[in-house]
Biotite code that builds the C-alpha atoms (Angstrom):
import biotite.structure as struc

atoms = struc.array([
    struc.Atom([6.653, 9.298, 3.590], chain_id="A", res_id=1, res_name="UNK", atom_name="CA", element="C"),
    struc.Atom([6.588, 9.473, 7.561], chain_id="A", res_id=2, res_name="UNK", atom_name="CA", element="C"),
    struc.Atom([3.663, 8.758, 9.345], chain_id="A", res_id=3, res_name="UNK", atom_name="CA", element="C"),
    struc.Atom([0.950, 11.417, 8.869], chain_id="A", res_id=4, res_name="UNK", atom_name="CA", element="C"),
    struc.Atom([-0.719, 13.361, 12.083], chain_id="A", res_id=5, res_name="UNK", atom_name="CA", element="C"),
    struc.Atom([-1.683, 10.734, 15.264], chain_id="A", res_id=6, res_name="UNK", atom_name="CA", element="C"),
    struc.Atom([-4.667, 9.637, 14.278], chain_id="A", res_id=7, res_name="UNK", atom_name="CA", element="C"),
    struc.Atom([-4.990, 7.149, 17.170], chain_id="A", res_id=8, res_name="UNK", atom_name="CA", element="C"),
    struc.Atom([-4.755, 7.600, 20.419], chain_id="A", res_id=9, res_name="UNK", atom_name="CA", element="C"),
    struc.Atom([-5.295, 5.276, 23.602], chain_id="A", res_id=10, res_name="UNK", atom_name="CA", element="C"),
    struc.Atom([-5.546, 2.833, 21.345], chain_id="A", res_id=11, res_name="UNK", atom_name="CA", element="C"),
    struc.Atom([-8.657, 3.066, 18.673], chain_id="A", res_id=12, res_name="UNK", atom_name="CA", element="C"),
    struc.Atom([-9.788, 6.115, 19.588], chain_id="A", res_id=13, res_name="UNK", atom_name="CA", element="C"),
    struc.Atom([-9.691, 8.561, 16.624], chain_id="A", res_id=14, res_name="UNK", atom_name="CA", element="C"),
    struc.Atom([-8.173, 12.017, 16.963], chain_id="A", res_id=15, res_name="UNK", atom_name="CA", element="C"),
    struc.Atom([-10.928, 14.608, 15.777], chain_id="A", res_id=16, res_name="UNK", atom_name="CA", element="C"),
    struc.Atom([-8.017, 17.050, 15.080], chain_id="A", res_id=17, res_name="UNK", atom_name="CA", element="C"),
    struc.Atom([-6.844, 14.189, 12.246], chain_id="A", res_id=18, res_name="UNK", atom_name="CA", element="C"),
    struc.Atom([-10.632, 14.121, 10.600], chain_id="A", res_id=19, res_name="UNK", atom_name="CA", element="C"),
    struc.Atom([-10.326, 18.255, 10.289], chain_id="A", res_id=20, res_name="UNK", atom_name="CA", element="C"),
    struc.Atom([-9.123, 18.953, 6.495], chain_id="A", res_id=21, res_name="UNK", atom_name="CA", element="C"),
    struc.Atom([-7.399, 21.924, 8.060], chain_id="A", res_id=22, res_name="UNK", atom_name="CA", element="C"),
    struc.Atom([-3.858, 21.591, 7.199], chain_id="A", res_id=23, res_name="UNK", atom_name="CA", element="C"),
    struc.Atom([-2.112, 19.198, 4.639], chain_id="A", res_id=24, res_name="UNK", atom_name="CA", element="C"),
    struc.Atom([-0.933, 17.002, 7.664], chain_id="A", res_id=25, res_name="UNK", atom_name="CA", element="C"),
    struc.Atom([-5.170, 16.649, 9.313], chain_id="A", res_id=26, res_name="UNK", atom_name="CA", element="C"),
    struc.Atom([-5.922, 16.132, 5.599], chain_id="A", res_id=27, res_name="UNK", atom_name="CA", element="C"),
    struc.Atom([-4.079, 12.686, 5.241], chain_id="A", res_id=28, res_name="UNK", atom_name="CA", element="C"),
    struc.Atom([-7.048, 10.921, 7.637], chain_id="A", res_id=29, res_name="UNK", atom_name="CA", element="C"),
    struc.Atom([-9.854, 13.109, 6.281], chain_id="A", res_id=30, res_name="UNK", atom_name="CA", element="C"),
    struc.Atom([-8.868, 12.301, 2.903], chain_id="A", res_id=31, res_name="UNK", atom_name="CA", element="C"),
    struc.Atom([-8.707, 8.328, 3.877], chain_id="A", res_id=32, res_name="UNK", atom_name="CA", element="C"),
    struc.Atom([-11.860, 8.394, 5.122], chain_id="A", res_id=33, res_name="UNK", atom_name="CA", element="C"),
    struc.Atom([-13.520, 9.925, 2.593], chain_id="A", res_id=34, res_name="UNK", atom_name="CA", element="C"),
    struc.Atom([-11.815, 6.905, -0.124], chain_id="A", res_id=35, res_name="UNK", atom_name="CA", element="C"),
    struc.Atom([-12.743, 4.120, 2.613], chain_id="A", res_id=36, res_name="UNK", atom_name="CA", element="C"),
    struc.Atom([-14.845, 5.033, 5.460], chain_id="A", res_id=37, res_name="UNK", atom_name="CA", element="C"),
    struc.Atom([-14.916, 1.437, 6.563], chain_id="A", res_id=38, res_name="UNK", atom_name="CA", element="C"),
    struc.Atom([-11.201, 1.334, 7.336], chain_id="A", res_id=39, res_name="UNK", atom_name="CA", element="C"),
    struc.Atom([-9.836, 4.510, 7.782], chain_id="A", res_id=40, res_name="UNK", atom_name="CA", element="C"),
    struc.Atom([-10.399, 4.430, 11.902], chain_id="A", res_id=41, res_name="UNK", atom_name="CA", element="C"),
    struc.Atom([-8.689, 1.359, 12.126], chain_id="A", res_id=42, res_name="UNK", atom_name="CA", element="C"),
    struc.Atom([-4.886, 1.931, 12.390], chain_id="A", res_id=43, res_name="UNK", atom_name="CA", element="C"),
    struc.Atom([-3.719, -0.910, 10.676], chain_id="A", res_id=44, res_name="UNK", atom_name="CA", element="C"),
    struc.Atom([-5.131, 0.024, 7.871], chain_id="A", res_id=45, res_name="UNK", atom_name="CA", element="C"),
    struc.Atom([-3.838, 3.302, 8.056], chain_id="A", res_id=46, res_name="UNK", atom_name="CA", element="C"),
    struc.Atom([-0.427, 2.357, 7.933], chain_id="A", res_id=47, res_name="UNK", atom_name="CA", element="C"),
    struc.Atom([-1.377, -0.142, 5.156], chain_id="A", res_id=48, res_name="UNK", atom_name="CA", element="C"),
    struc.Atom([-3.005, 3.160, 3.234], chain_id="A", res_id=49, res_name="UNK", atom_name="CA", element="C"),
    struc.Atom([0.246, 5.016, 3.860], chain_id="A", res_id=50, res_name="UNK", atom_name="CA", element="C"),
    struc.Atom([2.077, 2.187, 2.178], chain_id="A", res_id=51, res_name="UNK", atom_name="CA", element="C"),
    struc.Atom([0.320, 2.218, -0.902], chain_id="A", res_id=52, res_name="UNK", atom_name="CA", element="C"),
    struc.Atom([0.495, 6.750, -1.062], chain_id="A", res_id=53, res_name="UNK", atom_name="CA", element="C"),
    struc.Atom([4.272, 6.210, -0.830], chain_id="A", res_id=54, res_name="UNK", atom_name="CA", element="C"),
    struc.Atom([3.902, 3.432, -3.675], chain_id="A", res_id=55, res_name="UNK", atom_name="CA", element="C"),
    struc.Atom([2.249, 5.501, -6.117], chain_id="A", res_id=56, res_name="UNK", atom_name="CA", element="C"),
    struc.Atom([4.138, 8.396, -5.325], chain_id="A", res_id=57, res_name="UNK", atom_name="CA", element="C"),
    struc.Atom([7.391, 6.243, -6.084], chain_id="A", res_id=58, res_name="UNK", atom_name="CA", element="C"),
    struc.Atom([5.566, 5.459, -9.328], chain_id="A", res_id=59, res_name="UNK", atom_name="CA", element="C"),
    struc.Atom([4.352, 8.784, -9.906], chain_id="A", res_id=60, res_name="UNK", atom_name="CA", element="C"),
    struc.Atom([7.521, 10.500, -11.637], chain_id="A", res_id=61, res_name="UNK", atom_name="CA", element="C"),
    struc.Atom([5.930, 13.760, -12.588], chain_id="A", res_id=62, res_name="UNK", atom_name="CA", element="C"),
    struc.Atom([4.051, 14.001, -9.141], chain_id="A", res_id=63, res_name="UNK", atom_name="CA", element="C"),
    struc.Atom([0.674, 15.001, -10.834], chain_id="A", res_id=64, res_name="UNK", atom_name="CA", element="C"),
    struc.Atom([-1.318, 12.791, -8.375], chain_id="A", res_id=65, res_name="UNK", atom_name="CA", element="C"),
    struc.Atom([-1.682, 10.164, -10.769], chain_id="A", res_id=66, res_name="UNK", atom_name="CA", element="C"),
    struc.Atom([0.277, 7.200, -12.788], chain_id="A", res_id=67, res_name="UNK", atom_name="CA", element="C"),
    struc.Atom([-0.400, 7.317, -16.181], chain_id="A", res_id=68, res_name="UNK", atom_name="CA", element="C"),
    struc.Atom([0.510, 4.099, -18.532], chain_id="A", res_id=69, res_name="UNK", atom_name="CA", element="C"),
    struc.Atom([4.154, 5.184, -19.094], chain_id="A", res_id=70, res_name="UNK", atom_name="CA", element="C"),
    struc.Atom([5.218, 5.406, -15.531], chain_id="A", res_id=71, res_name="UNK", atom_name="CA", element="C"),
    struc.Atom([3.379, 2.201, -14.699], chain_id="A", res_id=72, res_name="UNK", atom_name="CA", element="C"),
    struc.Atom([5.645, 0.660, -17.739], chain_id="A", res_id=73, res_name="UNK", atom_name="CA", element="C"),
    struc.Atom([8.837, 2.146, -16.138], chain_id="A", res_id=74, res_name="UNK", atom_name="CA", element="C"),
    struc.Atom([7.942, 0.732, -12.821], chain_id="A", res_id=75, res_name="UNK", atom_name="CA", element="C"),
    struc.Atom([6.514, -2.707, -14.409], chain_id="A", res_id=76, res_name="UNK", atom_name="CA", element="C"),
    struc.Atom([9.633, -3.125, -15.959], chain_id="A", res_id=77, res_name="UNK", atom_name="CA", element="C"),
    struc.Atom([12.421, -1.071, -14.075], chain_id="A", res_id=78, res_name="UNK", atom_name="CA", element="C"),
    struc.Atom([11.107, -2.111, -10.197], chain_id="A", res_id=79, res_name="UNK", atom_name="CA", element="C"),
    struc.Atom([9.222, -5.339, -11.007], chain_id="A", res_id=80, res_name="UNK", atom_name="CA", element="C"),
    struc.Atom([11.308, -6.706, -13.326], chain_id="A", res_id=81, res_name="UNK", atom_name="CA", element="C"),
    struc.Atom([8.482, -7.678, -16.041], chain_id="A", res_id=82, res_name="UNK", atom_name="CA", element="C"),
    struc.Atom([9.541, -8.048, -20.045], chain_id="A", res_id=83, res_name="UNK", atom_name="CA", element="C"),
    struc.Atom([6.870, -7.864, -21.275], chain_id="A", res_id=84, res_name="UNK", atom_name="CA", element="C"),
    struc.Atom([5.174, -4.870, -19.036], chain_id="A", res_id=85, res_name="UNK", atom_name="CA", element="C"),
    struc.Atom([2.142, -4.368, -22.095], chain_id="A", res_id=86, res_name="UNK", atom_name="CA", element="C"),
    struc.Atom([0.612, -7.966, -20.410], chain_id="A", res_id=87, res_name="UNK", atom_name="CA", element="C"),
    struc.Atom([0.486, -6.672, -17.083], chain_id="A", res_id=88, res_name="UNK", atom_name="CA", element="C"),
    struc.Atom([-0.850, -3.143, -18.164], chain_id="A", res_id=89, res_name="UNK", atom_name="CA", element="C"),
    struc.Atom([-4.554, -4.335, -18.747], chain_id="A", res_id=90, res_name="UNK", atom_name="CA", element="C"),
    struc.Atom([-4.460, -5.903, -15.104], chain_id="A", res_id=91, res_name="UNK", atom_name="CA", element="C"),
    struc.Atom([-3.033, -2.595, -13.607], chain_id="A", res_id=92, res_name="UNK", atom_name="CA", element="C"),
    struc.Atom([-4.955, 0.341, -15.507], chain_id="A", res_id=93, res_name="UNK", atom_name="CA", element="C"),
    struc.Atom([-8.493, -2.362, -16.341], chain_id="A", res_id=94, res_name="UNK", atom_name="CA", element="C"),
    struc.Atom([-8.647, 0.254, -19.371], chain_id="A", res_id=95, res_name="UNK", atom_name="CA", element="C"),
    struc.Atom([-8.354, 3.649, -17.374], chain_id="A", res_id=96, res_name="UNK", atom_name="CA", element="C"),
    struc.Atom([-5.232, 5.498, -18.407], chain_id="A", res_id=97, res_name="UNK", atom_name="CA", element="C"),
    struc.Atom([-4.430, 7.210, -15.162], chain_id="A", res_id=98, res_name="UNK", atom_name="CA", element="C"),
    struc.Atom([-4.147, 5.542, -11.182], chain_id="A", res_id=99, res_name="UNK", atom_name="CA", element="C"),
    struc.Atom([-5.132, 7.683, -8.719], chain_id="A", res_id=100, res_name="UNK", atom_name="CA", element="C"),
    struc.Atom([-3.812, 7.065, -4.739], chain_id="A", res_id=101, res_name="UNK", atom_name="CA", element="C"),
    struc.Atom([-7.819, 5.970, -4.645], chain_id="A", res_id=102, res_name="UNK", atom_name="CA", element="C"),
    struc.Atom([-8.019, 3.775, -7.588], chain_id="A", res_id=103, res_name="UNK", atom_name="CA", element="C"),
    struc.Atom([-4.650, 2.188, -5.967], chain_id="A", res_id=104, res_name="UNK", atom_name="CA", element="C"),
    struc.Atom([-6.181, 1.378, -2.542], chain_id="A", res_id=105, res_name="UNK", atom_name="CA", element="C"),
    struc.Atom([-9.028, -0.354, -3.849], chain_id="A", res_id=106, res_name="UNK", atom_name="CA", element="C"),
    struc.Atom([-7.908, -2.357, -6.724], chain_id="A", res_id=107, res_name="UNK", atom_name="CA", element="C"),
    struc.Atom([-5.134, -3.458, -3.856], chain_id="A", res_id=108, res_name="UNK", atom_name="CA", element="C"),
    struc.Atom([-8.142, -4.479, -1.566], chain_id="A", res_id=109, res_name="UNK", atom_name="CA", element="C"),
    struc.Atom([-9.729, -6.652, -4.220], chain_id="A", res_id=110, res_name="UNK", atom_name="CA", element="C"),
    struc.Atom([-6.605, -7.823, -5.374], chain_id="A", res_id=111, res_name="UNK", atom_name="CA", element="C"),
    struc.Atom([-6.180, -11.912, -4.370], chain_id="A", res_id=112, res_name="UNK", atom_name="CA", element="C"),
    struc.Atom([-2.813, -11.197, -2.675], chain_id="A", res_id=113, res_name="UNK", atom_name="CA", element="C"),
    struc.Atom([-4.794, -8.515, 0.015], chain_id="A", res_id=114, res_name="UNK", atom_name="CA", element="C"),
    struc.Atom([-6.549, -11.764, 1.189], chain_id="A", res_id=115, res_name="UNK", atom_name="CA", element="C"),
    struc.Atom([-3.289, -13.559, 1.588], chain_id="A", res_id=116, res_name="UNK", atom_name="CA", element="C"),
    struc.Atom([-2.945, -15.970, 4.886], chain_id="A", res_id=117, res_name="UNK", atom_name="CA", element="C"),
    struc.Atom([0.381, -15.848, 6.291], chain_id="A", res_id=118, res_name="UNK", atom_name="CA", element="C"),
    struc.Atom([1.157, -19.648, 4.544], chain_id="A", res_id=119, res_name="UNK", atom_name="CA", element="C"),
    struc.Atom([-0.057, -17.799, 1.096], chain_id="A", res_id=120, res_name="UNK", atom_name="CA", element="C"),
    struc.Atom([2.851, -14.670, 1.852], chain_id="A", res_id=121, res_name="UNK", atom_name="CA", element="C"),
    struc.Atom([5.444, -17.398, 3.293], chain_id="A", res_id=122, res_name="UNK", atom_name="CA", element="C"),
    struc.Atom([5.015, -19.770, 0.195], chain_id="A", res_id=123, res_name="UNK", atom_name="CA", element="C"),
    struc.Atom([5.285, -16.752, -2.485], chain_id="A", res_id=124, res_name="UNK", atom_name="CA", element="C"),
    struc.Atom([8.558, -15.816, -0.843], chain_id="A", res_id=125, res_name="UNK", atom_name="CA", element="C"),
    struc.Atom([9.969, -19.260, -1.201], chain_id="A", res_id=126, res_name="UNK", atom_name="CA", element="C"),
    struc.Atom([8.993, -20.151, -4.502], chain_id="A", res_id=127, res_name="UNK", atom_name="CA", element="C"),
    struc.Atom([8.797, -16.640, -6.182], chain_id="A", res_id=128, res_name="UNK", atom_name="CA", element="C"),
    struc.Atom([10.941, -14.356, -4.698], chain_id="A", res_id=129, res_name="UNK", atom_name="CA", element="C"),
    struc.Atom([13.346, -16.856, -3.302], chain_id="A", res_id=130, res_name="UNK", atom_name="CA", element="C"),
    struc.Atom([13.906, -15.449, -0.391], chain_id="A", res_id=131, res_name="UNK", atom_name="CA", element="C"),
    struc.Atom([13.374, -18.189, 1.878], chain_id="A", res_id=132, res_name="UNK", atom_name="CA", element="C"),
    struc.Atom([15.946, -16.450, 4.734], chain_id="A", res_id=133, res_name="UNK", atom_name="CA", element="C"),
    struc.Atom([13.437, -14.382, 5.704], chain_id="A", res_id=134, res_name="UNK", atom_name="CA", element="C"),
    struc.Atom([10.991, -16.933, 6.272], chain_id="A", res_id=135, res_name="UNK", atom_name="CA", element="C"),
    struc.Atom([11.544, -17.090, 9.946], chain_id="A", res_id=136, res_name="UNK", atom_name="CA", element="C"),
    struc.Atom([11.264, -13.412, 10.251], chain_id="A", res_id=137, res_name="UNK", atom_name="CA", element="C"),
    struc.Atom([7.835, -13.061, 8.422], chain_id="A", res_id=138, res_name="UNK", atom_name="CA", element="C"),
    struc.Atom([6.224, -15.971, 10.488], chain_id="A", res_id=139, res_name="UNK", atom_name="CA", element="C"),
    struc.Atom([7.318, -14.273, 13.533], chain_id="A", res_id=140, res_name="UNK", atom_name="CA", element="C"),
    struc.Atom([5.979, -10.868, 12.241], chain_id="A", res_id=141, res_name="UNK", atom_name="CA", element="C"),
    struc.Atom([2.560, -12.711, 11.028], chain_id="A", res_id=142, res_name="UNK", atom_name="CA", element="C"),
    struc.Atom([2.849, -11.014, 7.445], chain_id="A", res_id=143, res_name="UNK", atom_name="CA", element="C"),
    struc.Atom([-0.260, -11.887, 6.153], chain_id="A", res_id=144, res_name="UNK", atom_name="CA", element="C"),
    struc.Atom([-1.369, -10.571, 2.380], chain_id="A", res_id=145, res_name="UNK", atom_name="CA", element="C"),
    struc.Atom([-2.932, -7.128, 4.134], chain_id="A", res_id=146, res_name="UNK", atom_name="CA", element="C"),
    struc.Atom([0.582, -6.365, 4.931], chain_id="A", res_id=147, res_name="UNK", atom_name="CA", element="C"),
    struc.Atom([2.476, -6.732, 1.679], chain_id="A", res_id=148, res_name="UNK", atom_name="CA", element="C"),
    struc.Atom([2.584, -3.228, 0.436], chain_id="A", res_id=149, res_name="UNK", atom_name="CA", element="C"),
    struc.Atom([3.993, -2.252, 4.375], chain_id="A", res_id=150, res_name="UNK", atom_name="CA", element="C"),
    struc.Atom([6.704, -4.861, 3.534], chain_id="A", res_id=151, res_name="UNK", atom_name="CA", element="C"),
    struc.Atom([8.391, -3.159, 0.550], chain_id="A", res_id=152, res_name="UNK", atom_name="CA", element="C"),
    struc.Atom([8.360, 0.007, 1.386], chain_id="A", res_id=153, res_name="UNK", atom_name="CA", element="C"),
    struc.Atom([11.189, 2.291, 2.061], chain_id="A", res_id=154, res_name="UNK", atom_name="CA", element="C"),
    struc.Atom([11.929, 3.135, 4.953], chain_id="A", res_id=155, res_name="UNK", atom_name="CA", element="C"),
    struc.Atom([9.279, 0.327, 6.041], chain_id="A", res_id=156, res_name="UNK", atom_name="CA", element="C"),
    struc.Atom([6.766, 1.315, 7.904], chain_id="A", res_id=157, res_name="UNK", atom_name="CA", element="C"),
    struc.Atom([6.656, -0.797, 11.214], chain_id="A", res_id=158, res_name="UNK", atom_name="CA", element="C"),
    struc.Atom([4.690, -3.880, 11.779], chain_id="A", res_id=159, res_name="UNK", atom_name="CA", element="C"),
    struc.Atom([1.770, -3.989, 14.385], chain_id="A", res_id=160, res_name="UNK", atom_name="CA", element="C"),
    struc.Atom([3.223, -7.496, 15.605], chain_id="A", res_id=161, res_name="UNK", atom_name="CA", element="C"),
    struc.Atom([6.827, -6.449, 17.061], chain_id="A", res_id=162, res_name="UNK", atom_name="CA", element="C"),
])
């Protein structure tokens, strides 16, 4: 999923064009800021917002607008690599059978790993992803937990810090 309409420009300063629900393109920042008002003028967290719409729509086979338990299984199991997906399942619904794109963003900003420091993101790709090549790279980029989502999507979106 490209980047949705400019919703920046000169820096911080929000494009009124994005906050009109006009068209499906205006209605990607209207919509944001109607899940998290707090955020959605910041552009960082735009791009981090974007990240998590083109997760769930990864894990949203039948494109309904939400993930119900079976395509959270597939992914659990298929993309993450869990066994035994049924553990993780009462973490990732907390009892509601669907996830909307809403539901996503906010359980991800309570989530531990969204307060990440940069030491938190470089040690969990040592020691559990083993991926310690990329170490370098991710200190350089200052990955901190707030970007983890921009870091596995595909095509990536790009970091604030290059």
């Amino acid at each position: 999923m490209g980047r949705k309409p400019e919703c920046f420009r000169n820096g911080d300063e929000p494009n009124k064009q994005c906050f009109e629900p006009v068209t499906e393109l205006s209605f990607f920042c209207a919509d944001f800021c109607r899940i998290d008002e707090a955020s959605c003028h910041n552009e960082a967290e735009v791009l981090r917002f974007e990240a998590i719409m083109s997760i769930h729509e990864q894990m949203d086979d039948d494109a309904n607008g939400n993930v119900d338990v079976e395509e959270s299984d597939e992914f659990l199991r298929e993309d993450l690599n869990y066994q035994d997906a049924a553990a993780k399942h009462s973490t990732f619904h907390a009892g509601d059978k669907l996830i909307s794109v809403e539901d996503l963003w906010k359980s991800w900003k309570a989530s531990e790993v969204y307060n990440w420091t940069g030491e938190e993101v470089i040690e969990w790709l040592i020691a559990y992803v083993e991926l310690p090549q990329y170490e370098e790279h991710f200190r350089k980029l200052h990955i901190s937990g707030h970007d983890m989502p921009r870091s596995v999507t595909a095509p990536p979106t790009p970091f604030p810090h290059m």
